[in-house]
C-alpha positions as CSV (number, residue, x, y, z in Angstrom):
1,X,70.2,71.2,28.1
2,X,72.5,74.5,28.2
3,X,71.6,76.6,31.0
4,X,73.5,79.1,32.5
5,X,76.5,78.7,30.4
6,X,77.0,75.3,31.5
7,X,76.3,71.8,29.3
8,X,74.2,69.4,31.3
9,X,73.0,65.7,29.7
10,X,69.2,65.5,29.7
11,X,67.8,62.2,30.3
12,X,64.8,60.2,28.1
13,X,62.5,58.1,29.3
14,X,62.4,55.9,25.6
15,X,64.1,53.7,23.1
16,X,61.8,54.5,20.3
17,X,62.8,56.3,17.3
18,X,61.7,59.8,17.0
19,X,60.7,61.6,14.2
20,X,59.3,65.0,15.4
21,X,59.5,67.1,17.7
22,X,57.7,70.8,18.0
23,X,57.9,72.9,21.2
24,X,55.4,75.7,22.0
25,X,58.4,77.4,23.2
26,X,61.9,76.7,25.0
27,X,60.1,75.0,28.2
28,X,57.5,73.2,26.8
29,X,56.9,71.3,24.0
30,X,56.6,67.5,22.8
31,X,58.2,64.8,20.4
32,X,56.4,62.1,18.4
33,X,57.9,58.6,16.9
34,X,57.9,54.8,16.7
35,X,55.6,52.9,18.5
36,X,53.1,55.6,19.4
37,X,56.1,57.3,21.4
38,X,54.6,60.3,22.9
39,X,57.3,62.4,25.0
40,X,56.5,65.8,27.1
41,X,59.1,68.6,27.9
42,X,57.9,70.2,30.9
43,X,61.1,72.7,30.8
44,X,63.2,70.3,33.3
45,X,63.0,67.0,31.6
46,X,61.1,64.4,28.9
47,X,58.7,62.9,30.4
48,X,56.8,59.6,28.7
49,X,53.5,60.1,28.0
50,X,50.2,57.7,28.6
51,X,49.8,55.4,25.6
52,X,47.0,56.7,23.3
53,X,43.9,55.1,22.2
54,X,43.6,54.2,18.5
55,X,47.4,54.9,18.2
56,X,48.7,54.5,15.3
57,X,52.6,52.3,14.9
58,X,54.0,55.3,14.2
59,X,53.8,58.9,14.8
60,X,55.3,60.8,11.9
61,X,54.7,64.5,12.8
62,X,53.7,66.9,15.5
63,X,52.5,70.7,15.0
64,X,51.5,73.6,17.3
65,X,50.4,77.1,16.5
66,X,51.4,79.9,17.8
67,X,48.0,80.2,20.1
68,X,49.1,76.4,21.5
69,X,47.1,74.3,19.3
70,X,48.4,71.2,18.5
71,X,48.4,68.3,15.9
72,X,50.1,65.0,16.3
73,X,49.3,62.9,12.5
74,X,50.5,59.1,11.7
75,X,49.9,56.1,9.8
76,X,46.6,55.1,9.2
77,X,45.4,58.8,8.5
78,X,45.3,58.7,11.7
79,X,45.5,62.0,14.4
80,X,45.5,63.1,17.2
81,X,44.5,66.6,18.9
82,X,46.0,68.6,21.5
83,X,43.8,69.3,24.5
84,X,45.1,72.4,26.6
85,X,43.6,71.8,29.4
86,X,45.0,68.8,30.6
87,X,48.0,68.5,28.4
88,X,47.0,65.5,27.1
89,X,46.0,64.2,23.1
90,X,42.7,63.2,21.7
91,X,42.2,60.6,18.6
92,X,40.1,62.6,16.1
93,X,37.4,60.8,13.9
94,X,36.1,63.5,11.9
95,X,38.2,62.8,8.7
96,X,37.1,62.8,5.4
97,X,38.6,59.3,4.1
98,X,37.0,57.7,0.7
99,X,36.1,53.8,0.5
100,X,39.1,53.6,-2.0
101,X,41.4,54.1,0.6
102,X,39.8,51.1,3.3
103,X,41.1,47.8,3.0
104,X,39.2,44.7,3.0
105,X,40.3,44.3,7.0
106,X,39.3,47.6,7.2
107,X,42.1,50.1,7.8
108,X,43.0,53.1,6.1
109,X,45.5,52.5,3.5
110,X,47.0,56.8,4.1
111,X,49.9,57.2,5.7
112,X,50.0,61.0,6.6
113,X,54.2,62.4,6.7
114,X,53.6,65.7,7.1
115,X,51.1,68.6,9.5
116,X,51.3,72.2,10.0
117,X,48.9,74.2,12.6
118,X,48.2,77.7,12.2
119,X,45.4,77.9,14.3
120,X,42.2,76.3,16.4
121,X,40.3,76.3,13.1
122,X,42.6,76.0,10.4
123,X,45.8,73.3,10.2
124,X,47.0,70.7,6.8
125,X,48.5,67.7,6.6
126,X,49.7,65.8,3.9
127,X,50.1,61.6,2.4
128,X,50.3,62.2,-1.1
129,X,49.3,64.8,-4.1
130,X,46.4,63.4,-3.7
131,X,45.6,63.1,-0.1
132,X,46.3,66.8,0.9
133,X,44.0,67.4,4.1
134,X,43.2,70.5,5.8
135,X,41.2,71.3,8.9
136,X,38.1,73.9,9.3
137,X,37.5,73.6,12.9
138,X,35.2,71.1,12.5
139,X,36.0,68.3,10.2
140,X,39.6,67.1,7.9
141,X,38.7,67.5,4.4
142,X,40.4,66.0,1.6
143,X,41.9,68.0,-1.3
144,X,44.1,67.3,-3.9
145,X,46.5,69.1,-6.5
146,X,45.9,68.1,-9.5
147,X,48.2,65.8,-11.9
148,X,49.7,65.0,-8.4
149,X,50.5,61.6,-7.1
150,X,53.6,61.6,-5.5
151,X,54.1,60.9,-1.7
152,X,54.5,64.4,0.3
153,X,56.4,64.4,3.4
154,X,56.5,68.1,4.7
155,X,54.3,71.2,4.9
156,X,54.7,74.8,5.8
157,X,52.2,77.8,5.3
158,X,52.9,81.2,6.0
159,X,51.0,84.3,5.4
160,X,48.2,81.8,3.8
161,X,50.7,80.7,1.1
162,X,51.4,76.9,1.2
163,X,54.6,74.7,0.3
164,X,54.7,71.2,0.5
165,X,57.7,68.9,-1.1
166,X,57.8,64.9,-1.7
167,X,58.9,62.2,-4.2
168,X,60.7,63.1,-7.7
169,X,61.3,66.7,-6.4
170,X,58.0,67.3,-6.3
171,X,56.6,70.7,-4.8
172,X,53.3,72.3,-4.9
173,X,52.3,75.7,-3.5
174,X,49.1,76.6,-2.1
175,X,47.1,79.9,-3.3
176,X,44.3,81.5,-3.8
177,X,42.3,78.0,-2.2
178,X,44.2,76.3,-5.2
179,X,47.4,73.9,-5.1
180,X,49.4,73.9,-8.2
181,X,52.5,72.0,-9.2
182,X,56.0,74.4,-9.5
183,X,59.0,74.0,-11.6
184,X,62.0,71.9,-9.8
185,X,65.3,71.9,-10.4
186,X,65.9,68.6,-9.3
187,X,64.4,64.9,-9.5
188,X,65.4,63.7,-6.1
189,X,63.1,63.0,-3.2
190,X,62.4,66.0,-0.9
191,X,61.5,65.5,2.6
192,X,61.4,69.0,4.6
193,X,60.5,72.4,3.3
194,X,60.9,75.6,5.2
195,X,60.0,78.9,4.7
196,X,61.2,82.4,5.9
197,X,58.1,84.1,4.0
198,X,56.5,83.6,0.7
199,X,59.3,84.5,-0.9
200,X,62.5,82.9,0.0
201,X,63.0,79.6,1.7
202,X,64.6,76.3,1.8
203,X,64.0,71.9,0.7
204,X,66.5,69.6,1.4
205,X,66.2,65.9,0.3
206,X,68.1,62.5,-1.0
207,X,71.6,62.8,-2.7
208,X,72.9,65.7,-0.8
209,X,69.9,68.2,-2.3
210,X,69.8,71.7,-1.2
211,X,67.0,74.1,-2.8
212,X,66.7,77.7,-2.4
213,X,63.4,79.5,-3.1
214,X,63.9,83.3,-4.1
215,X,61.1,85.7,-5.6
216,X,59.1,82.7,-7.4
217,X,62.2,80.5,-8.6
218,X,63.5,77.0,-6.6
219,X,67.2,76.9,-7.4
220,X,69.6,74.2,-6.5
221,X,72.5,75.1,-4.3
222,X,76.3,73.3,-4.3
223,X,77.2,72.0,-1.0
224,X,80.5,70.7,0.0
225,X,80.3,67.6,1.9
226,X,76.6,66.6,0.9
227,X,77.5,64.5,-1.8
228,X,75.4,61.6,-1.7
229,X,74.0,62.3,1.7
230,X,70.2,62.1,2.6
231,X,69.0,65.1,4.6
232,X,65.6,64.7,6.2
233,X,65.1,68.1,7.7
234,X,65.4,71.9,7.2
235,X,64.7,74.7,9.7
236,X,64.9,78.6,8.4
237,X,65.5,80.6,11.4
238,X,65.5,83.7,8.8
239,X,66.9,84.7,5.9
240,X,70.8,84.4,7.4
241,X,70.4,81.2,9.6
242,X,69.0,77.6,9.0
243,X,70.1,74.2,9.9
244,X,69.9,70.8,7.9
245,X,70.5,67.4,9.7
246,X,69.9,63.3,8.5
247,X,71.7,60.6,8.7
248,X,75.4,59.7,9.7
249,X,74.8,62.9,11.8
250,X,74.6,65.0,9.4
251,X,74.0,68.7,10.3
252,X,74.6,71.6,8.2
253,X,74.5,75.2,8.5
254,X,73.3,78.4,6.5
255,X,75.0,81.6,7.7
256,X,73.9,84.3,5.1
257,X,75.5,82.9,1.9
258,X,76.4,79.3,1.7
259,X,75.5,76.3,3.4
260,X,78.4,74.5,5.0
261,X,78.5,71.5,7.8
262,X,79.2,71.9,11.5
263,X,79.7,69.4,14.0
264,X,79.0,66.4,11.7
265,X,79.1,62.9,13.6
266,X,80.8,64.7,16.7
267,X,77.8,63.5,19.1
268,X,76.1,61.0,17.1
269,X,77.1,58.8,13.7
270,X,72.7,57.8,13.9
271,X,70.2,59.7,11.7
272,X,68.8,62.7,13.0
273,X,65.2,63.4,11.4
274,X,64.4,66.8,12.5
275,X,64.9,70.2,13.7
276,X,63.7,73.4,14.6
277,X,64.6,76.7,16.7
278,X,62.0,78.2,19.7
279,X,64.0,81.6,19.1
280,X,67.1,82.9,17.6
281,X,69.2,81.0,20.7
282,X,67.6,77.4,21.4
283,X,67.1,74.2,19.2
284,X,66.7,71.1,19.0
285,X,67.5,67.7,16.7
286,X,65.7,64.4,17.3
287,X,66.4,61.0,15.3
288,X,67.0,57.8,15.7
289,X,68.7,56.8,19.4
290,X,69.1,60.4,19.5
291,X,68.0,63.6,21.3
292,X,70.0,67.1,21.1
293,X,69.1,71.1,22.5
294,X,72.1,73.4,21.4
295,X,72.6,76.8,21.8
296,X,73.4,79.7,19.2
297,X,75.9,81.3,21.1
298,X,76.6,85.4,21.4
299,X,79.6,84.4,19.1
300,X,77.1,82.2,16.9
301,X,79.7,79.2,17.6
302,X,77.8,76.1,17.4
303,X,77.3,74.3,20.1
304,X,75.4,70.8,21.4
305,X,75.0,68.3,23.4
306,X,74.0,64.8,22.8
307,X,71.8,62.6,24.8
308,X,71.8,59.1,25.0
309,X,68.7,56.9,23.9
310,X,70.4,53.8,25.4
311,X,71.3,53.0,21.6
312,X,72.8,49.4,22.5
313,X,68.7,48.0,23.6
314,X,66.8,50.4,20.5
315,X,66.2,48.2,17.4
316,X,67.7,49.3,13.9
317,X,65.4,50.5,11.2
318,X,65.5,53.1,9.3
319,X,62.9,55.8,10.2
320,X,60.8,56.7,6.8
């Protein structure tokens, strides 16, 4: 963690690959993965949380809202909800599955990639084109987008206007109470979407893909250095800043203009599967054997720190 100008290794209590991580804001905040991992940041250190009940093998995504309302979704369909009061999660049952998707043995053949919260009574989360769910309050309902049937593996909404990306280069947008297929520019996978507002934004995917979303139109953009290289997630600070990370330690960066990388494989050569910013200083990456926090210095020069996930005992599979 970087605190008071000075680089300090954080230690993690886990082996397990991690594939989320969302923090309510730079002291507190959690990260999801393999084998039901649950880990809390209470501001000092990660701390392991009490295995769940009903837990799924793997967590896939965690989302909190602004008001600190919080979704944790898996395999399974299954999820999990956020109780304030006792910082702990809750397994939901209230989910609008069809008999289509149960097995003979009885589980639910969905395996939910992506979740976005926006507030106690309104969050989405997404398997496939046509297994787009969204929560009233009460219950997760199913809807769909039609002509659809792609895997989907990320989801943002902001001011009520929904992106999701997935398999083939697929990407819907959400409108009106509608989802509808856009135009895409490319045909490879996309796993993360992020949006500034409803009108400019970022996807990044398999082969090296960068999109840019401008005033209605997905456009691809040439990156030096991405050739070939899968990215598994985006985060748009604003309009001038966003980072991209995935595997061999990828991480690129967006300064206004172009995208170019910054300090690839320097702390890690594993895959990193996501990150985000609690402001316009603090971050963080998570992936496989791997945990980061870097700061955007007053000079914007990069900075981070690795920390270890005792690599040598962690098994080897790739993380979805």
């Amino acid at each position: 963690k970087y605190e008071n100008g000075v680089w300090n290794k954080m230690g993690t209590p886990t082996i397990s690959k991690l594939r989320s991580v969302s923090m309510v804001d730079e002291n507190y905040g959690f990260a999801v993965g393999d084998r039901s991992t649950i880990l809390l940041f209470d501001g000092v250190s990660w701390k392991k949380q009490q295995a769940l009940s009903n837990a799924a093998s793997a967590f896939y995504g965690i989302s909190f809202s602004a008001d600190t309302n919080g979704w944790i979704i898996g395999e399974n369909a299954t999820f999990y909800q956020y109780n304030k009061s006792n910082n702990s999660w809750t397994f939901f049952k209230n989910v609008e599955i069809d008999k289509k998707d149960i097995s003979k043995d009885n589980k639910v053949l969905i395996d939910l990639k992506g979740v976005f919260t926006i507030s106690k009574t309104n969050a989405w989360a997404v398997a496939d084109g046509q297994h787009i769910y969204n929560f009233d309050g009460k219950k997760w309902r199913k809807t769909t987008c039609e002509g659809v049937n792609e895997q989907l593996y990320s989801i943002q909404f902001v001011n009520n206007i929904g992106f999701a990306v997935g398999e083939n280069g697929i990407i819907i947008k959400y409108e009106n109470g509608v989802w509808n297929k856009m135009g895409t520019p490319t045909i490879s996978k996309l796993r993360s979407v992020s949006m500034v507002d409803e009108n400019y934004g970022f996807a990044v995917g398999e082969n090296g893909t960068f999109l840019v979303y401008d005033n209605g139109i997905w456009s691809k953009m040439q990156v030096g250095g991405a050739e070939g290289l899968r990215l598994r997630s985006v985060y748009a600070l604003n309009d001038k800043k966003a980072w991209a990370v995935g595997d061999k330690g990828t991480m690129f960066c967006f300064e206004g203009k172009n995208w170019s990388s910054c300090n690839n494989n320097k702390f890690t050569s594993n895959i990193l599967t996501k990150v985000l910013f609690t402001g316009e200083g603090q971050g963080w990456v998570c992936g496989q054997n791997s945990f980061m926090n870097f700061e955007i210095s007053v000079d914007d020069e990069f900075n981070s720190k690795r920390t270890d996930m005792n690599a040598s005992n962690a098994d080897n599979n790739v993380p979805k």
